[in-house]
N, C-alpha and C positions, 0 to 999 in steps of 0.2 A: 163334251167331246174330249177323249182323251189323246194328246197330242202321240205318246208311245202308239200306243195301238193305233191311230193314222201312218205312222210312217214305219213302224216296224211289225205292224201286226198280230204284236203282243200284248195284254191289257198292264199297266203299270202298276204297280205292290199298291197305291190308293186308289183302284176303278172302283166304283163303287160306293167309295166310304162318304158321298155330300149324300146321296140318295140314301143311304143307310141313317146318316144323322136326319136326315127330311122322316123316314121312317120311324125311327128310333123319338122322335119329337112329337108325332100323330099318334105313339101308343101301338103300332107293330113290332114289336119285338122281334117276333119269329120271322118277317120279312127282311127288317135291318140286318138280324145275325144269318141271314143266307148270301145276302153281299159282301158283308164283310165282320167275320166273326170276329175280331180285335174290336167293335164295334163301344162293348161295355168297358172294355177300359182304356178305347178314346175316347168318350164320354166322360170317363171318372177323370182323367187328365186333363181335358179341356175345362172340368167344373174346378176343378183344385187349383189351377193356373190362372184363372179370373180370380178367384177366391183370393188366392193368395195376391193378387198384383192389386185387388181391392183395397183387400186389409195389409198388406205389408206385415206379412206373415211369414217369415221363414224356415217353419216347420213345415207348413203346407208347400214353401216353394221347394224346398229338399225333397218332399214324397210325390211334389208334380214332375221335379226332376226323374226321378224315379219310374215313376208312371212312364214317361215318356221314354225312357230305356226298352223296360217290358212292351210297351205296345209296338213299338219298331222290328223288335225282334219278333212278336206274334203276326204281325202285318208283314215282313218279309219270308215271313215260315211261313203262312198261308198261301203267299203268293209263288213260292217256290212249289208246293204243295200241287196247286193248281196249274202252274205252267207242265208238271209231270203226269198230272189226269190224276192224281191219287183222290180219293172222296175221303 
């Protein structure tokens, strides 16, 4: 349940993305990136950011930094995308 989309009607820049990782984890690919096309590289950030707090690794924590720049900005542009109808 997305609490945006309850009370303003709108879906929020991550509707989608636990179902996408549930997909994305069973081997659909092409279902995951219909939900949320940032979908491969929250994945790559989510793997690098354990990686890295694993191994106490701070090259990896620098490119999860990273990661996690890029995918906000793709995840915000998707959603802007989407709140205009554009496909």
């Amino acid at each position: 349940v997305c609490i945006m989309r309850e009370i303003l009607g709108t879906p929020c820049p991550g509707c989608g993305t636990l179902t996408a990782f549930r997909l994305l984890a069973s081997g659909d690919f092409q279902g995951a990136h219909a939900l949320q096309p940032a979908i491969s590289i929250l994945g790559a950030w989510l793997t690098l950011s354990l990686a890295a707090v694993a191994f106490g690794h701070r090259a990896l924590a620098a490119t999860a930094g990273w990661l996690a720049s890029v995918s906000g900005v793709v995840v915000v542009a998707v959603w802007l995308l989407r709140l205009l109808h554009v496909s």
